[in-house]
mmCIF file of the N, C-alpha and C atoms, coordinates in Angstrom:
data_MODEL
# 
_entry.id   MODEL 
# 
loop_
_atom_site.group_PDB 
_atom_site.id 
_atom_site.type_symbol 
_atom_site.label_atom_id 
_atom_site.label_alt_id 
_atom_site.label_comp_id 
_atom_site.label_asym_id 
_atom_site.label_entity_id 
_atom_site.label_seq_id 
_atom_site.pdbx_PDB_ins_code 
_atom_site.Cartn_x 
_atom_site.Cartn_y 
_atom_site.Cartn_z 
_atom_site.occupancy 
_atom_site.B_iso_or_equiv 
_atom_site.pdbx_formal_charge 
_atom_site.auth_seq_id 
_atom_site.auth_comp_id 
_atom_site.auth_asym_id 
_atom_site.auth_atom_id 
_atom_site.pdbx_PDB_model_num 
ATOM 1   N N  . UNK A 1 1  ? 0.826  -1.190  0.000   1.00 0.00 ? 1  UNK A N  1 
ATOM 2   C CA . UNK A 1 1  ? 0.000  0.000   0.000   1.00 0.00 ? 1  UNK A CA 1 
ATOM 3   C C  . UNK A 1 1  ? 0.867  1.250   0.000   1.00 0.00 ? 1  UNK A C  1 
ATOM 4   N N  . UNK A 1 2  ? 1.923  1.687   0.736   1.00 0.00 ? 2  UNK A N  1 
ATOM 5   C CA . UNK A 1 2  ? 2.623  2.890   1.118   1.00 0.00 ? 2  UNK A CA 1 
ATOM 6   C C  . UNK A 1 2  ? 3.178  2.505   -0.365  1.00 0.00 ? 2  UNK A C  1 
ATOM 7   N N  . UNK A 1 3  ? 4.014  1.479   -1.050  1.00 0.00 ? 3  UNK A N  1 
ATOM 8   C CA . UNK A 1 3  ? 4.698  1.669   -2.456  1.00 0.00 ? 3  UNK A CA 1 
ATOM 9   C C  . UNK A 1 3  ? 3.723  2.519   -3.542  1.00 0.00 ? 3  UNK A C  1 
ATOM 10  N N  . UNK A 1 4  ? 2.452  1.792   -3.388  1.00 0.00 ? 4  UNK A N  1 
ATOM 11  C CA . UNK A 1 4  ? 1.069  2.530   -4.220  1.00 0.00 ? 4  UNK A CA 1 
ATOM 12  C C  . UNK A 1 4  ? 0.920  4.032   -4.187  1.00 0.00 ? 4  UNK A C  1 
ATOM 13  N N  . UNK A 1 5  ? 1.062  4.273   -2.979  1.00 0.00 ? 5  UNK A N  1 
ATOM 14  C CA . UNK A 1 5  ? 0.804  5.696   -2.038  1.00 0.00 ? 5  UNK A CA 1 
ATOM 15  C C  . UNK A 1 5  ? 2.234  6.806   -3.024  1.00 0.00 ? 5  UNK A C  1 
ATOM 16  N N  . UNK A 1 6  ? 3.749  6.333   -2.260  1.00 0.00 ? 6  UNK A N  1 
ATOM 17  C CA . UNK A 1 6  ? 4.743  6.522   -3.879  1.00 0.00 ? 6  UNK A CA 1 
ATOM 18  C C  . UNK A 1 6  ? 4.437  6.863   -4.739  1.00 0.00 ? 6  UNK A C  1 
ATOM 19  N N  . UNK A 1 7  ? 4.201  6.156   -5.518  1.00 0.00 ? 7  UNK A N  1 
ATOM 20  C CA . UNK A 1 7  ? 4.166  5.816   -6.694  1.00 0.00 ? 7  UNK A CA 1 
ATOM 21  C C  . UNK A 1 7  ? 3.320  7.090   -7.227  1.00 0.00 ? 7  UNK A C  1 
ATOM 22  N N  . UNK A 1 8  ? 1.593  6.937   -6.453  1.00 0.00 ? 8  UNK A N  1 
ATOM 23  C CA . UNK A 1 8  ? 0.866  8.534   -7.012  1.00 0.00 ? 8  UNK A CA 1 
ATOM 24  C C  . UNK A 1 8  ? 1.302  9.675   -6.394  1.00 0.00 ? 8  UNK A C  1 
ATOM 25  N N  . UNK A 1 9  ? 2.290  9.486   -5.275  1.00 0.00 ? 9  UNK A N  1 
ATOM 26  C CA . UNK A 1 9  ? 2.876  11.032  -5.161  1.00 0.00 ? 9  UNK A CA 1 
ATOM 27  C C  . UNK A 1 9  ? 3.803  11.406  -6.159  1.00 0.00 ? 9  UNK A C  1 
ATOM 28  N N  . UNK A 1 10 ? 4.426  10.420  -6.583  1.00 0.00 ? 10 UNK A N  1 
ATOM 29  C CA . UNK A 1 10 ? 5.728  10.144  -7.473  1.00 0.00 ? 10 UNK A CA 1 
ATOM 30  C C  . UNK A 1 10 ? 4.651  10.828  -8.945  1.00 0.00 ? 10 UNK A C  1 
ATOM 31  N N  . UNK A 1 11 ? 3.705  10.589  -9.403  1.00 0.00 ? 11 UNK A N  1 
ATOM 32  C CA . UNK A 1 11 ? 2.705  10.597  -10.819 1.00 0.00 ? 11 UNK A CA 1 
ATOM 33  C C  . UNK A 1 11 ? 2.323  12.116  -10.695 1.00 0.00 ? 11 UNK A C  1 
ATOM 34  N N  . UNK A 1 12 ? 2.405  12.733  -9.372  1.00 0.00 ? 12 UNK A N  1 
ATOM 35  C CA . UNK A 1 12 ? 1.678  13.755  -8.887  1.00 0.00 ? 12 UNK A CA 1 
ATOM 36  C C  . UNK A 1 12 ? -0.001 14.110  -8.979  1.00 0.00 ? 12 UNK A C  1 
ATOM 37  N N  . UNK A 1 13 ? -0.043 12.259  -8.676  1.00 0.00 ? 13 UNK A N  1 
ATOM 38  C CA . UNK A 1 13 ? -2.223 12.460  -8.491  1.00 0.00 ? 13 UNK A CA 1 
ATOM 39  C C  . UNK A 1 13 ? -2.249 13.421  -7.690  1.00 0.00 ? 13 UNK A C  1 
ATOM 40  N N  . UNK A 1 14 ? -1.402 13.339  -6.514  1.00 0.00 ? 14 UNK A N  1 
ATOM 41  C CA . UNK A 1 14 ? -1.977 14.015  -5.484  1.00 0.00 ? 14 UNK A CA 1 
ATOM 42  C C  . UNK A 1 14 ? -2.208 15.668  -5.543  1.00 0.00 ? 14 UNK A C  1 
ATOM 43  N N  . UNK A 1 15 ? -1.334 16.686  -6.409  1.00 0.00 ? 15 UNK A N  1 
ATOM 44  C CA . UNK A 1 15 ? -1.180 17.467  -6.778  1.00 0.00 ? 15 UNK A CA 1 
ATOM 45  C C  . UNK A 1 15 ? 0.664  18.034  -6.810  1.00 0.00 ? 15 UNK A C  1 
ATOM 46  N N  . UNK A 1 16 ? 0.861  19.554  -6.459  1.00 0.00 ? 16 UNK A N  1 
ATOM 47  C CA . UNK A 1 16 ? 2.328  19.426  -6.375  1.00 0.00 ? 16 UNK A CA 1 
ATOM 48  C C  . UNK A 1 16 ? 2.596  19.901  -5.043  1.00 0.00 ? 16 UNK A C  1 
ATOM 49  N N  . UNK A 1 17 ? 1.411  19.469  -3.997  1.00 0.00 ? 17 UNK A N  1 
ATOM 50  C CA . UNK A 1 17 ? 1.440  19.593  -2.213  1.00 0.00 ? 17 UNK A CA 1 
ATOM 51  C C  . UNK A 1 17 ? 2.169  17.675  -2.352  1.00 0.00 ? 17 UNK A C  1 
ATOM 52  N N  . UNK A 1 18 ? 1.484  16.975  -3.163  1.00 0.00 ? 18 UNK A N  1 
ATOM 53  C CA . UNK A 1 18 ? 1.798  15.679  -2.833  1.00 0.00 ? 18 UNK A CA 1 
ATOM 54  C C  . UNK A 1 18 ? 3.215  15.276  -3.223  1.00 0.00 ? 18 UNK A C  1 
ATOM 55  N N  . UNK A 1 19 ? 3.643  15.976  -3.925  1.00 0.00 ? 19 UNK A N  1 
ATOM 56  C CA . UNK A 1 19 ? 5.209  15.717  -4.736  1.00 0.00 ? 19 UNK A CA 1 
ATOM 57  C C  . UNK A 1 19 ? 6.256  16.430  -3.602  1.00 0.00 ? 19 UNK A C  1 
ATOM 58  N N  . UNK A 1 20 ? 5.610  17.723  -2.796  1.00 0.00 ? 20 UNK A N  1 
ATOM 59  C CA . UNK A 1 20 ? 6.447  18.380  -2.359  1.00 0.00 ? 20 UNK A CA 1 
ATOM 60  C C  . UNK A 1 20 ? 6.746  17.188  -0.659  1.00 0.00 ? 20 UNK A C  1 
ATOM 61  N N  . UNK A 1 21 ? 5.815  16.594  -0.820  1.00 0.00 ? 21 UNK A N  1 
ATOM 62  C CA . UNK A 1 21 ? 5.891  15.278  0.236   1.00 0.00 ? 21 UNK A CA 1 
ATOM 63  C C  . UNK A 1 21 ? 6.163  14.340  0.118   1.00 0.00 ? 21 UNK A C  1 
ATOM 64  N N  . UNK A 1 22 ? 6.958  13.774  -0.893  1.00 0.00 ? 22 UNK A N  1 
ATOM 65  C CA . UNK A 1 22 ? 7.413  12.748  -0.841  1.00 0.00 ? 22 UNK A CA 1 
ATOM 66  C C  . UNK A 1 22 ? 8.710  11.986  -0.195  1.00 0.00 ? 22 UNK A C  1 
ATOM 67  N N  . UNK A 1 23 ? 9.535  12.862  -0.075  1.00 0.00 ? 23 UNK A N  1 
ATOM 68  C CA . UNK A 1 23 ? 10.995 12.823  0.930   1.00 0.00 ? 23 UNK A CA 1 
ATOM 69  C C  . UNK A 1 23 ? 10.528 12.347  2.514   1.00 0.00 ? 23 UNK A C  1 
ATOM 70  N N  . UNK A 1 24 ? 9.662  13.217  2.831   1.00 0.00 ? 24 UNK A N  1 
ATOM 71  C CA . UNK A 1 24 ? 8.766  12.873  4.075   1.00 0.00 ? 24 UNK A CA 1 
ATOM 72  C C  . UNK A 1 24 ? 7.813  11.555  4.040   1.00 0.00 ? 24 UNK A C  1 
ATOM 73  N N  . UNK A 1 25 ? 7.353  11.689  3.087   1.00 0.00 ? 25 UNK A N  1 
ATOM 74  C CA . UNK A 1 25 ? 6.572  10.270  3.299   1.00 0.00 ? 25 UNK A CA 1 
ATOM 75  C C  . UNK A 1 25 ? 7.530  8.992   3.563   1.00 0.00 ? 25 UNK A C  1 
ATOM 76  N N  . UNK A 1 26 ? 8.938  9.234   2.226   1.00 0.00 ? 26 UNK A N  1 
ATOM 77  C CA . UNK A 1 26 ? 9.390  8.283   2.524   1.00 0.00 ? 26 UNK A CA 1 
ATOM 78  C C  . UNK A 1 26 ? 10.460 7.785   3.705   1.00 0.00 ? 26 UNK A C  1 
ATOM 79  N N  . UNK A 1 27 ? 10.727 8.940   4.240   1.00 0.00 ? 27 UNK A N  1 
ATOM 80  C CA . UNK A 1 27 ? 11.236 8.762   5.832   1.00 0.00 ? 27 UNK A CA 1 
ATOM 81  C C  . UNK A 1 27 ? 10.431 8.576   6.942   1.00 0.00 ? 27 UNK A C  1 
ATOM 82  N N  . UNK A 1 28 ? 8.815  8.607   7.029   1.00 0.00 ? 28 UNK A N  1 
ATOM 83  C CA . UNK A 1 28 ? 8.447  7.934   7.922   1.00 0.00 ? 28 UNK A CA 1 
ATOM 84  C C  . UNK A 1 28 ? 7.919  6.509   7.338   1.00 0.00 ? 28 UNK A C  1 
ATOM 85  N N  . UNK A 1 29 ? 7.941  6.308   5.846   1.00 0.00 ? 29 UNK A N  1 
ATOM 86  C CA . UNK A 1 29 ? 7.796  4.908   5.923   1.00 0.00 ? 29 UNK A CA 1 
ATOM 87  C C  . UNK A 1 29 ? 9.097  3.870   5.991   1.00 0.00 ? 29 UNK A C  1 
ATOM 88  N N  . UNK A 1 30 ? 10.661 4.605   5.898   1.00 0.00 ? 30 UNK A N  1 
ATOM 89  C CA . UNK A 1 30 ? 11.574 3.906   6.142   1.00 0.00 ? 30 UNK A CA 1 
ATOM 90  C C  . UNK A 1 30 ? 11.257 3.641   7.268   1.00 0.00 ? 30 UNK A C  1 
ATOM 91  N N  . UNK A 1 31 ? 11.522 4.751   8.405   1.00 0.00 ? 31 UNK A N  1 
ATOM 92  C CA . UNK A 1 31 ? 10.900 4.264   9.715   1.00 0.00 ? 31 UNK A CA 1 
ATOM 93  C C  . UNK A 1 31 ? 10.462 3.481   10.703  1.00 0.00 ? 31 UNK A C  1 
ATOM 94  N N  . UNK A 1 32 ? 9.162  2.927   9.643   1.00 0.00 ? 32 UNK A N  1 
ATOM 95  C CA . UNK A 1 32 ? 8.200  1.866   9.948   1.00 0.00 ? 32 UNK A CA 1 
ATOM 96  C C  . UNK A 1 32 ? 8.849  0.711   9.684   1.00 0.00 ? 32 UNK A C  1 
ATOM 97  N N  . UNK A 1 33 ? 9.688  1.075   8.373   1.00 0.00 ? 33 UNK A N  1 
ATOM 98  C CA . UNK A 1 33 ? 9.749  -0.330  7.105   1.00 0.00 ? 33 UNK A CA 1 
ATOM 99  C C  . UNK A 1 33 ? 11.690 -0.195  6.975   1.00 0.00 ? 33 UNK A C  1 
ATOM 100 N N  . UNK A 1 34 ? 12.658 -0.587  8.011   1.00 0.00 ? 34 UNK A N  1 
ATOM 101 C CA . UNK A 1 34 ? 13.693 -0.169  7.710   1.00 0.00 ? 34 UNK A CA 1 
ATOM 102 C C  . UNK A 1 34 ? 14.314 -0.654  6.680   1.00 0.00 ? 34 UNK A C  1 
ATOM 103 N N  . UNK A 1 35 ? 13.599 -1.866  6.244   1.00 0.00 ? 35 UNK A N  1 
ATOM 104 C CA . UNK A 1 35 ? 14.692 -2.813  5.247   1.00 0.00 ? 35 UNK A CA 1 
ATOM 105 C C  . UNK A 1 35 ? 13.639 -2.289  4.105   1.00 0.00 ? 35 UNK A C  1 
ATOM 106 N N  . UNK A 1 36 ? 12.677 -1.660  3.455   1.00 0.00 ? 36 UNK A N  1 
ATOM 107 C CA . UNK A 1 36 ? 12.228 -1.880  2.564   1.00 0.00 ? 36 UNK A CA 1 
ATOM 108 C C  . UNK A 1 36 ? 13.028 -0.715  1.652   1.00 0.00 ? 36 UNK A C  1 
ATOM 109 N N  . UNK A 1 37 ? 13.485 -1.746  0.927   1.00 0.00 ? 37 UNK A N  1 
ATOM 110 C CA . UNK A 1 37 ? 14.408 -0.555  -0.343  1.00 0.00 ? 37 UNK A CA 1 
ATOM 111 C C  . UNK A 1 37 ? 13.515 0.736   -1.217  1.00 0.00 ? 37 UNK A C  1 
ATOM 112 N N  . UNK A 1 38 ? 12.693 0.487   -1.256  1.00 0.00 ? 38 UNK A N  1 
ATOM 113 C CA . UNK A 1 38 ? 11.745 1.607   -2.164  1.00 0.00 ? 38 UNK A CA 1 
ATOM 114 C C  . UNK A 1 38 ? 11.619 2.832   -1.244  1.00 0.00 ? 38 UNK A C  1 
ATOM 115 N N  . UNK A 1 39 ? 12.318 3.005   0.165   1.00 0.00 ? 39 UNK A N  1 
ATOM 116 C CA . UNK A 1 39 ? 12.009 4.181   1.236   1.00 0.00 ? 39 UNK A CA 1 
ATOM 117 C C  . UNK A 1 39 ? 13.085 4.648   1.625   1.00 0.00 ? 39 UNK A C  1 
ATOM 118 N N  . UNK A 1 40 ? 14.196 3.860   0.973   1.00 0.00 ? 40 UNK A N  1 
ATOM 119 C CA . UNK A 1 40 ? 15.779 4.038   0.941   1.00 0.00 ? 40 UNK A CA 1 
ATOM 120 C C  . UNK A 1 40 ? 15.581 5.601   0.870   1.00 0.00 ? 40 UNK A C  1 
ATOM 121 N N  . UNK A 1 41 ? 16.662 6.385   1.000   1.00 0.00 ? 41 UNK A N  1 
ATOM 122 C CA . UNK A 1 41 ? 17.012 7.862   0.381   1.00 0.00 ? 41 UNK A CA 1 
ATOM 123 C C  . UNK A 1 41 ? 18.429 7.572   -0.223  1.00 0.00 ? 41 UNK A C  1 
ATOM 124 N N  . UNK A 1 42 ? 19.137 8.207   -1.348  1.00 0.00 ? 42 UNK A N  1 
ATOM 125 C CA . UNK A 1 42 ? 20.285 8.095   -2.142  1.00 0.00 ? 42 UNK A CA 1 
ATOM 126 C C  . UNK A 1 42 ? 21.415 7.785   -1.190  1.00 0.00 ? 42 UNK A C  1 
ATOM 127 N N  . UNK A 1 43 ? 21.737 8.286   -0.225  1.00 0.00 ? 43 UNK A N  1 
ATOM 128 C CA . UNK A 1 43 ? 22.390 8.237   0.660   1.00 0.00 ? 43 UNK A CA 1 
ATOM 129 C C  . UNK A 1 43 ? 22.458 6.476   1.689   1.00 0.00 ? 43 UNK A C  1 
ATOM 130 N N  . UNK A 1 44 ? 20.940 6.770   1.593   1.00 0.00 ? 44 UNK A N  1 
ATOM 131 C CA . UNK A 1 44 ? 20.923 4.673   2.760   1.00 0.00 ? 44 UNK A CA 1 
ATOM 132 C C  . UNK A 1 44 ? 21.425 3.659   1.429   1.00 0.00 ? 44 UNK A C  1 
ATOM 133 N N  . UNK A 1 45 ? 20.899 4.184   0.293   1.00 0.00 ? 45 UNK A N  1 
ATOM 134 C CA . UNK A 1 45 ? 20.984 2.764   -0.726  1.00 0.00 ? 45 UNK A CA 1 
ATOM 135 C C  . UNK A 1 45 ? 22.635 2.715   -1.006  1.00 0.00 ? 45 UNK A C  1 
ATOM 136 N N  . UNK A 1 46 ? 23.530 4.128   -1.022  1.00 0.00 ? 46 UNK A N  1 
ATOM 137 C CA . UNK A 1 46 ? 25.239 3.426   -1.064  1.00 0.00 ? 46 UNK A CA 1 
ATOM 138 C C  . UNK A 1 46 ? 25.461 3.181   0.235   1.00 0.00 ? 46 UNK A C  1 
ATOM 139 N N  . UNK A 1 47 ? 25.254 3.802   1.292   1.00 0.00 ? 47 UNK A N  1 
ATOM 140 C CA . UNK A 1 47 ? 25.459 2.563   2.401   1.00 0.00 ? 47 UNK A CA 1 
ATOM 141 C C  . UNK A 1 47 ? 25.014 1.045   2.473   1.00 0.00 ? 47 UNK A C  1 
ATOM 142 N N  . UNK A 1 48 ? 24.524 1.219   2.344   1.00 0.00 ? 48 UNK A N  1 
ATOM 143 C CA . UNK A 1 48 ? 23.527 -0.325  1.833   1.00 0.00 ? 48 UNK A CA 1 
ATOM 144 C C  . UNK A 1 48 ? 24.815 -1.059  0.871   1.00 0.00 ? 48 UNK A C  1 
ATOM 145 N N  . UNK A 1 49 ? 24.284 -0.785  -0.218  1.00 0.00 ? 49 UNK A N  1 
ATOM 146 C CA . UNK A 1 49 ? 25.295 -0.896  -1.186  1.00 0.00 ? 49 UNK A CA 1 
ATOM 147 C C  . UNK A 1 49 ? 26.699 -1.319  -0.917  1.00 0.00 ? 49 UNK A C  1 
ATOM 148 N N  . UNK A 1 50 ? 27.377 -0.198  -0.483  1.00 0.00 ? 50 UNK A N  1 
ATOM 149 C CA . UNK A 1 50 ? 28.781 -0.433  0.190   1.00 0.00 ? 50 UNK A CA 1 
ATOM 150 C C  . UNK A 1 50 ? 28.595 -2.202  1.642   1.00 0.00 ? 50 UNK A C  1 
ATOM 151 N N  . UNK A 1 51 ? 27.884 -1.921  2.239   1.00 0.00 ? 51 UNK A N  1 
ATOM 152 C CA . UNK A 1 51 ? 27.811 -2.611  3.153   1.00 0.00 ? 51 UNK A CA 1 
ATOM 153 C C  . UNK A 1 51 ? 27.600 -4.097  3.124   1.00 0.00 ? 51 UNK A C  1 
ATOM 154 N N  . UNK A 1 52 ? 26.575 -4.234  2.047   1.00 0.00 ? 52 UNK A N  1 
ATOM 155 C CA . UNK A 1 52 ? 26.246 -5.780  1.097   1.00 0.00 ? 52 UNK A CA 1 
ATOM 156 C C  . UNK A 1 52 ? 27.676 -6.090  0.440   1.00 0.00 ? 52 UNK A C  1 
ATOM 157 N N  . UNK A 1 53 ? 28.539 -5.214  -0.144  1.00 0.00 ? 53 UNK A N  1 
ATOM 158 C CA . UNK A 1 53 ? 29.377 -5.658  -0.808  1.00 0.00 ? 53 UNK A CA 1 
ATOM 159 C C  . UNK A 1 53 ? 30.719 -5.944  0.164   1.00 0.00 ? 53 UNK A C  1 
ATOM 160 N N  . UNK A 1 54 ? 30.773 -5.121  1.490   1.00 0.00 ? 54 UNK A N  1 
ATOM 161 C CA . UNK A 1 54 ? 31.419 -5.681  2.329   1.00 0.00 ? 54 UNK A CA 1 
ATOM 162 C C  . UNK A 1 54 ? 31.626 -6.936  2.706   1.00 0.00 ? 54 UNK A C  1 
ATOM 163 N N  . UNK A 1 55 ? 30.054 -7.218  3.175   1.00 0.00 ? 55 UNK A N  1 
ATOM 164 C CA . UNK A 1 55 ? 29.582 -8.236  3.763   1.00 0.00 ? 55 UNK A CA 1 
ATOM 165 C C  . UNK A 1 55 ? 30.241 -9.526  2.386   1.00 0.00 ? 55 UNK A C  1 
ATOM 166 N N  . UNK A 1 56 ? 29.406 -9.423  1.456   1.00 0.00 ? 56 UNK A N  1 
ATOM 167 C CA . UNK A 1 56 ? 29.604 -10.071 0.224   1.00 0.00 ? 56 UNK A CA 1 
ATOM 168 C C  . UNK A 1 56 ? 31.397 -10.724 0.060   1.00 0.00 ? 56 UNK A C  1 
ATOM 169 N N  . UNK A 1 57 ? 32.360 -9.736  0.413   1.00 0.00 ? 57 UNK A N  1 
ATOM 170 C CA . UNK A 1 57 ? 33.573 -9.695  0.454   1.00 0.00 ? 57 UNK A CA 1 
ATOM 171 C C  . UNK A 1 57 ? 34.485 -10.619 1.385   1.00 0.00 ? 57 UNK A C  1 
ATOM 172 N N  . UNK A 1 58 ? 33.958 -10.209 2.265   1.00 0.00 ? 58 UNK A N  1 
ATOM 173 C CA . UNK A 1 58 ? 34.114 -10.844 3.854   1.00 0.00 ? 58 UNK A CA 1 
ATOM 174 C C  . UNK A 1 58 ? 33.798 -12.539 3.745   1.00 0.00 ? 58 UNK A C  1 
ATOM 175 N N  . UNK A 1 59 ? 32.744 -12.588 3.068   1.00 0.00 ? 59 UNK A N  1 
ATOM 176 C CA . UNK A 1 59 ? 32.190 -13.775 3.234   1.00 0.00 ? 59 UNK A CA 1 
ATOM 177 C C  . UNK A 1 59 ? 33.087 -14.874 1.854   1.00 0.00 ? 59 UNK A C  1 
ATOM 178 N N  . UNK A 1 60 ? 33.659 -14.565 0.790   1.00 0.00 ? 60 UNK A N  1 
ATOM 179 C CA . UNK A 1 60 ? 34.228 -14.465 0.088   1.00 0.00 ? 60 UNK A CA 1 
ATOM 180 C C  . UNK A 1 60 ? 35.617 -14.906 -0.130  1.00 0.00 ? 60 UNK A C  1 
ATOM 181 N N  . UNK A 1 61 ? 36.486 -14.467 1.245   1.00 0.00 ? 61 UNK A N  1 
ATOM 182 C CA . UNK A 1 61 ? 37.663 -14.281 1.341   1.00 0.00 ? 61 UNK A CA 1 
ATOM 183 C C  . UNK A 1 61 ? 36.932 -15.340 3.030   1.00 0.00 ? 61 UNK A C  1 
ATOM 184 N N  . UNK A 1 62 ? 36.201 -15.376 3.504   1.00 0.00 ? 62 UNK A N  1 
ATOM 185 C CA . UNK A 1 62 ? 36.370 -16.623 4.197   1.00 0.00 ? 62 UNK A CA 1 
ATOM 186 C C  . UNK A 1 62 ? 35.912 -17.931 4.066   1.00 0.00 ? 62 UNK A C  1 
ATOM 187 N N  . UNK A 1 63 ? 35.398 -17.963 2.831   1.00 0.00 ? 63 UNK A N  1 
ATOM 188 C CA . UNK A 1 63 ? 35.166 -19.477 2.066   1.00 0.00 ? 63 UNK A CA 1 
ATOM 189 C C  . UNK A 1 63 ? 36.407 -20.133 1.366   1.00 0.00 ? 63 UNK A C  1 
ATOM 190 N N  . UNK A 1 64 ? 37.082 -18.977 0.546   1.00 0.00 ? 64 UNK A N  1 
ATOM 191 C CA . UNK A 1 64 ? 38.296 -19.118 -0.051  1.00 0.00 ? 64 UNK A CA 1 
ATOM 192 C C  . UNK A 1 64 ? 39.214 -19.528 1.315   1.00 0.00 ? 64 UNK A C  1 
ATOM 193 N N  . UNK A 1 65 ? 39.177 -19.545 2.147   1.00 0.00 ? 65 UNK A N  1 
ATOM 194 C CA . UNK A 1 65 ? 40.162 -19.741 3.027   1.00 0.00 ? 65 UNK A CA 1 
ATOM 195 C C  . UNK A 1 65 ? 39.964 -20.974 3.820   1.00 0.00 ? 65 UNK A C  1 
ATOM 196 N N  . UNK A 1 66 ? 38.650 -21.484 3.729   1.00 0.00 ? 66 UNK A N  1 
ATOM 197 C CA . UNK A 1 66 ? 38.469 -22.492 4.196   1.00 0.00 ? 66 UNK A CA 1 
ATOM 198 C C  . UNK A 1 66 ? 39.131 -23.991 3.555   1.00 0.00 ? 66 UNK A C  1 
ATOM 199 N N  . UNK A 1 67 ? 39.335 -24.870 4.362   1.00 0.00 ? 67 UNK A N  1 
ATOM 200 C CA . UNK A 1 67 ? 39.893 -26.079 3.531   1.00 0.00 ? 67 UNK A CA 1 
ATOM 201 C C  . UNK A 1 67 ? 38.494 -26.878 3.562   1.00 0.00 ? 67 UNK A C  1 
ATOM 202 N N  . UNK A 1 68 ? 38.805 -28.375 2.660   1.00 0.00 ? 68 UNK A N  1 
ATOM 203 C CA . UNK A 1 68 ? 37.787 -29.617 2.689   1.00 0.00 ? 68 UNK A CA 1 
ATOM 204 C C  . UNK A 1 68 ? 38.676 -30.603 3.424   1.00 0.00 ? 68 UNK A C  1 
ATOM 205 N N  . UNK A 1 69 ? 38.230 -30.883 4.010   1.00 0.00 ? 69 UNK A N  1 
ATOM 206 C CA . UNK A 1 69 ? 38.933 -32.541 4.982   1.00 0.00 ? 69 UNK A CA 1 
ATOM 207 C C  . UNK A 1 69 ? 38.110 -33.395 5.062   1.00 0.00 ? 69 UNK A C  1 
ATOM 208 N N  . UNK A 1 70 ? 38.047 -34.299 3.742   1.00 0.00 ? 70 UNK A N  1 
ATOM 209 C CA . UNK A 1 70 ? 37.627 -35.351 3.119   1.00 0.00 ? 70 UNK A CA 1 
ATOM 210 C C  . UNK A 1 70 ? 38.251 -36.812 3.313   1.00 0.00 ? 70 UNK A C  1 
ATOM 211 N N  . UNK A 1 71 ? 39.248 -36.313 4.751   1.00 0.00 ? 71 UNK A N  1 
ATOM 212 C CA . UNK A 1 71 ? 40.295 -37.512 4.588   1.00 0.00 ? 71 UNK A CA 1 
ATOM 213 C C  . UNK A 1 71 ? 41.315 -38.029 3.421   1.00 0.00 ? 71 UNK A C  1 
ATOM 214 N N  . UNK A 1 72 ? 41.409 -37.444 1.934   1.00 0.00 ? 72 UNK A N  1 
ATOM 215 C CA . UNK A 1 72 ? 42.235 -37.921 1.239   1.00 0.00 ? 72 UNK A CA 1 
ATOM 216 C C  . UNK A 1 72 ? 43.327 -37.030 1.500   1.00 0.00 ? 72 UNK A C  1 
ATOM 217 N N  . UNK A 1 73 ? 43.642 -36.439 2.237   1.00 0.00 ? 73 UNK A N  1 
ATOM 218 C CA . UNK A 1 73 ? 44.885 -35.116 2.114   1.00 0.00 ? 73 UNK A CA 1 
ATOM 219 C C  . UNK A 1 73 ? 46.031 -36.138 3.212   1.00 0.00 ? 73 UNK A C  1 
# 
């Protein structure tokens, strides 16, 4: 529903009171909704971003490091 809600502020059904609200809308629906990416602001999505690819990295460089002990070694 709040993506819907977007979306016609985003179309400007609402008029250009509803466009001038959309930054706001979407910081109290991050708020509510912290993980939902569509409430991101430019700023959360390269943290985000940066942070997945950390993570991504991390996880990466400790698989590669892991051995198999299958008993044939």
């Amino acid at each position: 529903t709040c993506i819907d809600i977007l979306k016609a502020l985003q179309k400007g059904e609402f008029g250009e009171s509803g466009r001038k609200e959309i930054s706001n809308f979407k910081e109290l629906c991050h708020q509510r909704m912290p993980h939902a990416v569509d409430f991101f602001s430019g700023q959360q999505v390269a943290l985000t971003t940066n942070h997945n690819h950390a993570v991504e990295e991390s996880l990466t460089n400790h698989v590669s490091n892991l051995t198999v002990e299958d008993g044939t070694n």
